[in-house]
DRENLUM-41554 format. One record per residue (C-alpha): x, y, z. Coordinates in steps of 0.2 Angstrom, whole numbers. Layout:
<fivos>
<fivo x="X" y="Y" z="Z"/>
...
</fivos>
This chain:
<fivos>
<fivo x="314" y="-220" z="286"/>
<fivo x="317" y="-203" z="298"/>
<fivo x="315" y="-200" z="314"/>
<fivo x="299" y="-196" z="319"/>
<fivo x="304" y="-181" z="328"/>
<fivo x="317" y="-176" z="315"/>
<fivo x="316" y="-157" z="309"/>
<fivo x="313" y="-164" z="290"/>
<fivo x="297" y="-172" z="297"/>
<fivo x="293" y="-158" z="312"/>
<fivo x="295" y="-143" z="298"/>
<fivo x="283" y="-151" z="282"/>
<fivo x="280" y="-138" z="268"/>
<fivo x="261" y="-134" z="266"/>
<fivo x="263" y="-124" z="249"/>
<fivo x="263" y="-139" z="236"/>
<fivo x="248" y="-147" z="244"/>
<fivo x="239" y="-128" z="240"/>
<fivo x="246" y="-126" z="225"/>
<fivo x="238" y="-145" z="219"/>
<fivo x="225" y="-139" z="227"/>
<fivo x="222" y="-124" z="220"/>
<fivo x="227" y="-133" z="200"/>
<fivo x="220" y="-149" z="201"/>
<fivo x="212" y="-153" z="217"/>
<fivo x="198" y="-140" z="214"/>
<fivo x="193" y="-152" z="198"/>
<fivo x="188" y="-167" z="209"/>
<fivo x="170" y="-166" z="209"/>
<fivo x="167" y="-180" z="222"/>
<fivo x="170" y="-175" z="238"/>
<fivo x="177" y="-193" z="244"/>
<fivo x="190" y="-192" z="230"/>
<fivo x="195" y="-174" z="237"/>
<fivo x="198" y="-180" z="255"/>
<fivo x="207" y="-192" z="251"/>
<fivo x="219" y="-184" z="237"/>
<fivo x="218" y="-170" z="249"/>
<fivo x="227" y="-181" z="264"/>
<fivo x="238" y="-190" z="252"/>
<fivo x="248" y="-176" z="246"/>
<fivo x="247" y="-170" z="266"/>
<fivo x="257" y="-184" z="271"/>
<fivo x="267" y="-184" z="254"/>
<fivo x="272" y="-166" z="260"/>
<fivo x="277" y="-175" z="278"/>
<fivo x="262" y="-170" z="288"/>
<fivo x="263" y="-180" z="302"/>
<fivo x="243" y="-187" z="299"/>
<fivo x="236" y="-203" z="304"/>
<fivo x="219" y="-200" z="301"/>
<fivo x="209" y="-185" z="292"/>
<fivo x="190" y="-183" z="293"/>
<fivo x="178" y="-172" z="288"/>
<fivo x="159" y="-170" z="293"/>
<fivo x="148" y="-159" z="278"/>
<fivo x="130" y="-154" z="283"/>
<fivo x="118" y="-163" z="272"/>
<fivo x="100" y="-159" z="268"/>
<fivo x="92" y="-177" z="265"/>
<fivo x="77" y="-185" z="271"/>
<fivo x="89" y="-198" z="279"/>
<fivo x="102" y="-192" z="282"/>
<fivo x="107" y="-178" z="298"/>
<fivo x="128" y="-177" z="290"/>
<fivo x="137" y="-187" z="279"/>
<fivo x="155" y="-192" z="283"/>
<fivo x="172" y="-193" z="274"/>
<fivo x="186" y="-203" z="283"/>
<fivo x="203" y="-205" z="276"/>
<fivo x="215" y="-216" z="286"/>
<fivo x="233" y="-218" z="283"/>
<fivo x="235" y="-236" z="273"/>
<fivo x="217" y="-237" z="271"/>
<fivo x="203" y="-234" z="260"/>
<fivo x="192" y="-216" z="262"/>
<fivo x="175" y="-221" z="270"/>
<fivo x="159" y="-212" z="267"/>
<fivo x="143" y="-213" z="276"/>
<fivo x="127" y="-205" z="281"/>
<fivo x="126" y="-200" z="299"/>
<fivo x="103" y="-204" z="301"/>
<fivo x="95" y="-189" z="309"/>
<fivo x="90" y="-194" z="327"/>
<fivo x="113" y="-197" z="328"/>
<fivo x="113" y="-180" z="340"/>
<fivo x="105" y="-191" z="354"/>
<fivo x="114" y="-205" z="352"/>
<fivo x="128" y="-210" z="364"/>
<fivo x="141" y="-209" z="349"/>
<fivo x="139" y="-189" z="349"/>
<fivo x="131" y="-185" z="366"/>
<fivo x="150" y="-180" z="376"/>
<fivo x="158" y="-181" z="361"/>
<fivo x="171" y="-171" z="353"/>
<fivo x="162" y="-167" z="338"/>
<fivo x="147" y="-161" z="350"/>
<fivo x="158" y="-148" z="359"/>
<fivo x="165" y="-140" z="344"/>
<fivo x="147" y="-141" z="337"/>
<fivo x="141" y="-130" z="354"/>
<fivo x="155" y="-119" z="356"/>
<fivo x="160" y="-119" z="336"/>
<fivo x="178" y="-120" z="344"/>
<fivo x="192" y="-129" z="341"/>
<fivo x="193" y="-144" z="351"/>
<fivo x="212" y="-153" z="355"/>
<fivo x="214" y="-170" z="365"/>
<fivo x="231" y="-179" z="367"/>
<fivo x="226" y="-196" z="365"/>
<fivo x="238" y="-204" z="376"/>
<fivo x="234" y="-195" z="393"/>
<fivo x="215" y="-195" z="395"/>
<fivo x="206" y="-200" z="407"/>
<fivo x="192" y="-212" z="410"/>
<fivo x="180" y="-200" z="408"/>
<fivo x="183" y="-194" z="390"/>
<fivo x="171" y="-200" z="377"/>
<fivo x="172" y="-216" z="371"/>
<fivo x="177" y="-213" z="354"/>
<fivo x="192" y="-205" z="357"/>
<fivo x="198" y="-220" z="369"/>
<fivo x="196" y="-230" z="354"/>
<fivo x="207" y="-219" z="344"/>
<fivo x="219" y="-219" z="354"/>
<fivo x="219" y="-239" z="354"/>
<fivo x="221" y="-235" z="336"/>
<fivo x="238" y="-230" z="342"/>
<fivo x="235" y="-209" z="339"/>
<fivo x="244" y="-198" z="350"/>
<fivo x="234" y="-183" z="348"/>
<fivo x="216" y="-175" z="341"/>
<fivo x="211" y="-159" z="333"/>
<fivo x="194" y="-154" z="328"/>
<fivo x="190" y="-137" z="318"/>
<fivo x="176" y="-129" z="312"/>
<fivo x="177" y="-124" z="291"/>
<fivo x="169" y="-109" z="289"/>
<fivo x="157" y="-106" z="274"/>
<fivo x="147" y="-93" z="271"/>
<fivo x="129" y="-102" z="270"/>
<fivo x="125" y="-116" z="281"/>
<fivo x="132" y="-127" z="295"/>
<fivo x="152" y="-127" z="295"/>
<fivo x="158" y="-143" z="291"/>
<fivo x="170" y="-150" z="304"/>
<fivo x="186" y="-158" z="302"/>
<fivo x="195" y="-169" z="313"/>
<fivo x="214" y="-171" z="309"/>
<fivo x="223" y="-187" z="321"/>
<fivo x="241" y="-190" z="320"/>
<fivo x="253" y="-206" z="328"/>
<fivo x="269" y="-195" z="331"/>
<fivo x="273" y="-196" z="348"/>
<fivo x="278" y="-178" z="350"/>
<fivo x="257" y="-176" z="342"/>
<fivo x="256" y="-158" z="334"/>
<fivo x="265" y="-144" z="334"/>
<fivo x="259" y="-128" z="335"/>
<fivo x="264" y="-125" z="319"/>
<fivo x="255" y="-143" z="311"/>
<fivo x="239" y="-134" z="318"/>
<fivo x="243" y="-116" z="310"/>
<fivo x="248" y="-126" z="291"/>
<fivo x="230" y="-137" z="292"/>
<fivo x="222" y="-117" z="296"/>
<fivo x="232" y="-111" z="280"/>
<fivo x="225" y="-125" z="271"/>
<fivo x="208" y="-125" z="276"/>
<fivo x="208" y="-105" z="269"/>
<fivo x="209" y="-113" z="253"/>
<fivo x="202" y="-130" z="252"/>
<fivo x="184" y="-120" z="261"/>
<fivo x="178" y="-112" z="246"/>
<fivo x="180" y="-130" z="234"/>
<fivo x="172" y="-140" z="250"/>
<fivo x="157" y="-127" z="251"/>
<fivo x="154" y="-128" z="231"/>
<fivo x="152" y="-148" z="236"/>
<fivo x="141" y="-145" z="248"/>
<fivo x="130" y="-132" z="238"/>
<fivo x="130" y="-144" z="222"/>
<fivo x="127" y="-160" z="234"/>
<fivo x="111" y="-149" z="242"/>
<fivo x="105" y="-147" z="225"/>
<fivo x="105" y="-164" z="217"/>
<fivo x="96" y="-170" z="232"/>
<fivo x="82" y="-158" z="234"/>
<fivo x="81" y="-163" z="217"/>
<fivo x="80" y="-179" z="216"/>
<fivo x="70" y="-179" z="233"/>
<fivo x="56" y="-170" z="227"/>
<fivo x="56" y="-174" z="209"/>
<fivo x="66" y="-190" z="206"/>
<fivo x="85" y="-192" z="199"/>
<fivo x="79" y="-193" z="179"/>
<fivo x="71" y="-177" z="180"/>
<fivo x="82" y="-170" z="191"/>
<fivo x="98" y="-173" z="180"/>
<fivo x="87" y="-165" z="167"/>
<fivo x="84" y="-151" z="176"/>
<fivo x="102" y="-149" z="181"/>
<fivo x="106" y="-150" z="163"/>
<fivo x="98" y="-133" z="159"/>
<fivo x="80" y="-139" z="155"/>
<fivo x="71" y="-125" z="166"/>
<fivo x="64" y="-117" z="155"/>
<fivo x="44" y="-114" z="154"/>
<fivo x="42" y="-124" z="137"/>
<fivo x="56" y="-135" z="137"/>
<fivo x="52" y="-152" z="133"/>
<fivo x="54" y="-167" z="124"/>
<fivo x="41" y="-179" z="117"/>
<fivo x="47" y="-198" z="123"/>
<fivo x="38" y="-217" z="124"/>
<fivo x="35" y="-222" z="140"/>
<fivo x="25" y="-233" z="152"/>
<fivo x="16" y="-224" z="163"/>
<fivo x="9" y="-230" z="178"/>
<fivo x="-4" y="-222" z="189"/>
<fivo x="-8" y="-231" z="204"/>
<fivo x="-23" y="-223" z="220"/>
<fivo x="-26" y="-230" z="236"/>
<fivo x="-44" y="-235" z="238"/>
<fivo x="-58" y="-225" z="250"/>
<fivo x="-46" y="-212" z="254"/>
<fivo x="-60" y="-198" z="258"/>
<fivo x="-67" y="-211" z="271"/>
<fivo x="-50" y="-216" z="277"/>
<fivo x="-48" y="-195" z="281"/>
<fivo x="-64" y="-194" z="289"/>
<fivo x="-62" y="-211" z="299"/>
<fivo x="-44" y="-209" z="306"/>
<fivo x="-33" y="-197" z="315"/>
<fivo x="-21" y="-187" z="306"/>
<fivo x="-5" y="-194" z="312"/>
<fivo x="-13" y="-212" z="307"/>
<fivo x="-19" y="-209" z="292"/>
<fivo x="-2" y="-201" z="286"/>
<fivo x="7" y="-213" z="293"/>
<fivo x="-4" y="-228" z="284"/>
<fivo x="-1" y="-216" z="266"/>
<fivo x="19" y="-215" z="269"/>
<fivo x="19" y="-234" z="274"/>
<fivo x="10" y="-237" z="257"/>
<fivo x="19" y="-225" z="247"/>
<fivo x="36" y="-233" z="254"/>
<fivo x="28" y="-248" z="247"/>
<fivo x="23" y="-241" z="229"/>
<fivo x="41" y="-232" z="228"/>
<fivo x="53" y="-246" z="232"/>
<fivo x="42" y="-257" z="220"/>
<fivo x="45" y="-244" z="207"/>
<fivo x="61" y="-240" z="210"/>
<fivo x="67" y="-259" z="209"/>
<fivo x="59" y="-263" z="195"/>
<fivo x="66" y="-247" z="184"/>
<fivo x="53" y="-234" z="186"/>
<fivo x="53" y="-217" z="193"/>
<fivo x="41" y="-209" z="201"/>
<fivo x="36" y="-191" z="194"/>
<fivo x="23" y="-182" z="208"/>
<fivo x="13" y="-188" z="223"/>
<fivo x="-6" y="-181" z="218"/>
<fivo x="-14" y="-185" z="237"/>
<fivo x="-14" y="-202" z="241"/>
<fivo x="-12" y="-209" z="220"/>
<fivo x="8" y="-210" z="212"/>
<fivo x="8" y="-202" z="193"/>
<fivo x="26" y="-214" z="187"/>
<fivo x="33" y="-220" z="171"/>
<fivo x="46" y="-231" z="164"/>
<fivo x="58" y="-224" z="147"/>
<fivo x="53" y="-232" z="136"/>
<fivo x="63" y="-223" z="121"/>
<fivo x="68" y="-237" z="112"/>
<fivo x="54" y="-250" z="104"/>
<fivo x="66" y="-264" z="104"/>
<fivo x="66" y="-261" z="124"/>
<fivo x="46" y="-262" z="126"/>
<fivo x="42" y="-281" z="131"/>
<fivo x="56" y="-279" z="145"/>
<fivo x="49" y="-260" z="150"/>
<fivo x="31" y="-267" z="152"/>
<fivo x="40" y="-285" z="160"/>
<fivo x="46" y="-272" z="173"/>
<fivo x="31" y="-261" z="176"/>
<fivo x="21" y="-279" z="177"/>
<fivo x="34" y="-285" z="189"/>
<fivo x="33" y="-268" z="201"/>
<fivo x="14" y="-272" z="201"/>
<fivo x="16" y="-288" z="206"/>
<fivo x="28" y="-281" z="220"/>
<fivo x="17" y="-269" z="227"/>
<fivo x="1" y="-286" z="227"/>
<fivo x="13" y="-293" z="238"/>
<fivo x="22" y="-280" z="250"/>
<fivo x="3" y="-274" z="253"/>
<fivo x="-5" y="-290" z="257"/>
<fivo x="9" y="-295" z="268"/>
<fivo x="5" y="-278" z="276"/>
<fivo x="-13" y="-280" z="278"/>
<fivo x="-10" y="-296" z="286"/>
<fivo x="0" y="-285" z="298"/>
<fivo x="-15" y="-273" z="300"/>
<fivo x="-27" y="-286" z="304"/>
<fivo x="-19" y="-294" z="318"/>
<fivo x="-21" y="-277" z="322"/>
<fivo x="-39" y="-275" z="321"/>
<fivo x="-35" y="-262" z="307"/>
<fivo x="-44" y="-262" z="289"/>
<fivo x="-37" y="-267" z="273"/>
<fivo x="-28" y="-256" z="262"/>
<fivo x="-34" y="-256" z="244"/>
<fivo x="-28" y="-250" z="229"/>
<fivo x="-31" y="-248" z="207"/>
<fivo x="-15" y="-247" z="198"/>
<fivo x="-17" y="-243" z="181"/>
<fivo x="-5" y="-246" z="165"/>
<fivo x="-2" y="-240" z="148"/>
<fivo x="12" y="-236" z="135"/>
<fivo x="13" y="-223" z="123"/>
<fivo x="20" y="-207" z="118"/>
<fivo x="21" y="-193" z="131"/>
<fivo x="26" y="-174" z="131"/>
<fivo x="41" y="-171" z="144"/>
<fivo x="45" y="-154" z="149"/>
<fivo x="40" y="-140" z="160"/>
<fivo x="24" y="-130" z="161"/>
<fivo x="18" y="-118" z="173"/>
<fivo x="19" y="-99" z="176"/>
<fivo x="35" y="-91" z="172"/>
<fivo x="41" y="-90" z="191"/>
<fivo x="36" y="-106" z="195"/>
<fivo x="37" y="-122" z="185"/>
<fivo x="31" y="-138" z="187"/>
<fivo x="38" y="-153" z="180"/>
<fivo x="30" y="-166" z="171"/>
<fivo x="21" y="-176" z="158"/>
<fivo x="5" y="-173" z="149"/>
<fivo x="-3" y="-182" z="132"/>
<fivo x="-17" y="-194" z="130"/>
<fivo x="-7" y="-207" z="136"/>
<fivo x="-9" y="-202" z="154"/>
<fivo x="-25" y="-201" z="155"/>
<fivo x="-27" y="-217" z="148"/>
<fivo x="-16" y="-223" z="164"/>
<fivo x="-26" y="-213" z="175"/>
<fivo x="-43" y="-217" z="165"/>
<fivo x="-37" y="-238" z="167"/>
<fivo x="-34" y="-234" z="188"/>
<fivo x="-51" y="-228" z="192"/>
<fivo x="-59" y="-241" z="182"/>
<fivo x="-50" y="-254" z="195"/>
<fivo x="-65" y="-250" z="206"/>
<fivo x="-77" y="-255" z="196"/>
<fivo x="-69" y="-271" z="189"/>
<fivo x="-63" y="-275" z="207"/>
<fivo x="-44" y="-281" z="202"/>
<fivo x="-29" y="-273" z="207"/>
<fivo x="-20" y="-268" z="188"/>
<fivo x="-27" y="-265" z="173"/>
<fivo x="-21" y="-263" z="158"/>
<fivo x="-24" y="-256" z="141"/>
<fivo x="-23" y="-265" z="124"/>
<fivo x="-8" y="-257" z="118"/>
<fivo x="2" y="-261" z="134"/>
<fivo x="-5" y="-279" z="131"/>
<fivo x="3" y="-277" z="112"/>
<fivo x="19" y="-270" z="119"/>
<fivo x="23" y="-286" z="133"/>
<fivo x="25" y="-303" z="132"/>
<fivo x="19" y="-306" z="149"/>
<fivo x="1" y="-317" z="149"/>
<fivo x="-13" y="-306" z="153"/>
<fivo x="-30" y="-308" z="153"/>
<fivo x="-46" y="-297" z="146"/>
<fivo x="-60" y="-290" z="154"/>
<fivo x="-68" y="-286" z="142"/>
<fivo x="-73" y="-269" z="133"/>
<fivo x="-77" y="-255" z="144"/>
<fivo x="-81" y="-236" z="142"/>
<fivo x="-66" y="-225" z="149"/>
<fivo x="-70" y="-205" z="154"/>
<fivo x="-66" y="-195" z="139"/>
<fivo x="-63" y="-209" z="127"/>
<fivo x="-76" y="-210" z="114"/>
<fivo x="-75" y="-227" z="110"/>
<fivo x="-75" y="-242" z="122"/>
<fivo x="-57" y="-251" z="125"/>
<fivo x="-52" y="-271" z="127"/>
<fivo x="-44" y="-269" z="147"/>
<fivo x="-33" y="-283" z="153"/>
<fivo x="-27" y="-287" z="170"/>
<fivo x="-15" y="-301" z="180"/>
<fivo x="-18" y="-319" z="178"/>
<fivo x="-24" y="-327" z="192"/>
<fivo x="-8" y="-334" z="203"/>
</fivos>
């Protein structure tokens, strides 16, 4: 093994690390991979580096960053930084908070600080580094990422170390901001219109017309009395009781299979694939399942409410199954994605009658057909826009 101070190990070539870089590394689509790939052929190069982060803005209801750490023998880390972390006393006095005021690089050398430097870099240097540098990416659009680079050689860096990691950043910025962009579009787009329709989407389905005809469960579920809730309660309550229940109807949702395609107000408009037939009594065992979720989560809430001296929240959820047109309609600016057919207003049809009936679900007859899941009827009833009356069925009694 060399010296640590030898000339072989003080005077590394930077030039192979591009030139992977430039060949292969720019083919790494995730941007955990590409960190640490990235730092492996640094150190393969003999870049004295001990630990290598990097700190990429992120546009995401949870999440303020997200960060990539690579450390020498170990595994890359990533995880999301929650908004609120910028008054927290892990960045307040921090490193990463003075390059973020003075989009400066920062430089500490770990083995002479004071007691008075941030606690995160006393616990590096515990970690056995020797010295710190933090630098700011520049991009053309957005917050520059920041990259941390910590070494255990007891010289630390040279001035030239700092001057090769520049070099490299030149050409590493424009595959890391082509991330960031992609990552910043997959989330808006699955934020505001769910991952199935946003990979869709992604996939060149933007087109006014485009669209698919496909058999699914649809679900439309409303809260009850919302006009009285929003003449009874302050804003700020009122919205927070509707994101408490949404969070509710979501998760049930999401862990049961389903995806939610649009808020309309306080109802959710969602629907399970349901492509292949074989696949239906487990489809509809899941959409029954998410129902049962969302009976639960909101009486466990409403017990919550009334110690509370706060009144119930109610709810109709609605459920049918059959084919639907997917696709986008709208003007030819602006599109909205969704699905229409006779099989959503059934759903939405089924909902409103939950009022009247005074259950939670109901259910058609063809979703009755379609489950093996006990149900029971309530009887024929007159839907809006139906010309006939339908057989309805809802949840046993438990």
């Amino acid at each position: 093994m060399p010296d640590s101070a030898s000339p072989a190990t003080l005077d590394w070539p930077v030039e192979p690390v591009i030139d992977w870089l430039a060949r292969e590394g720019r083919l790494i689509a995730d941007p955990a991979a590409l960190v640490g790939e990235t730092a492996n052929h640094l150190v393969a190069a003999g870049a004295p580096l001990a630990r290598f982060t990097i700190g990429l803005q992120a546009i995401h209801p949870q999440w303020r960053t997200m960060g990539i750490q690579w450390t020498r023998g170990g595994k890359v880390e990533q995880a999301g930084r929650p908004h609120g972390i910028e008054q927290s006393p892990a960045y307040l006095g921090s490193p990463i908070q003075e390059l973020a005021k003075t989009s400066k690089p920062v430089r500490y050398r770990l083995d002479k600080l004071s007691p008075g430097n941030h606690a995160v870099l006393h616990e590096l240097a515990a970690l056995g580094g020797t010295d710190y540098y933090a630098t700011p990416m520049r991009v053309a659009n957005g917050r520059p990422p920041a990259l941390t680079f910590m070494t255990d050689r007891p010289e630390g860096f040279s001035d030239t170390d700092i001057a090769k990691f520049h070099r490299l950043m030149d050409y590493m910025a424009p595959i890391v901001e082509s991330r960031i962009n992609h990552r910043l579009s997959t989330t808006l787009l699955d934020t505001y219109l769910g991952r199935i329709v946003g990979e869709q989407i992604m996939g060149g389905l933007i087109k006014r017309g485009d669209g698919r005809e496909i058999n699914a469960v649809l679900w439309f579920s409303d809260l009850r009395d919302f006009t009285g809730l929003n003449e009874r309660m302050a804003s700020a309550d009122l919205l927070e009781l509707l994101n408490n229940y949404l969070q509710l109807v979501g998760h049930a949702l999401t862990s049961h299979g389903g995806e939610i395609l649009k808020f309309i107000g306080d109802g959710v408009m969602a629907y399970f694939p349901a492509e292949d037939a074989l696949f239906l009594p487990m489809v509809t065992a899941n959409a029954l399942g998410a129902a049962r979720q969302v009976i639960d989560d909101i009486a466990v809430a409403n017990e919550a409410r009334a110690t509370g001296g706060l009144d119930p929240v109610r709810f109709g959820i609605g459920l049918h199954v059959g084919p639907v047109t997917f696709g986008n309609v709208g003007t030819e600016e602006r599109l909205d994605f969704t699905v229409i057919g006779p099989a959503v207003n059934r759903a939405s049809r089924l909902e409103s009658l939950t009022k009247e009936l005074k259950v939670p679900v109901l259910a058609s007859a063809e979703f009755k057909d379609a489950t093996i899941q006990p149900l029971v009827s309530m009887g024929r009833h007159v839907l809006r826009g139906v010309p006939e009356p339908v057989e309805v069925f809802t949840l046993p009694p438990t």
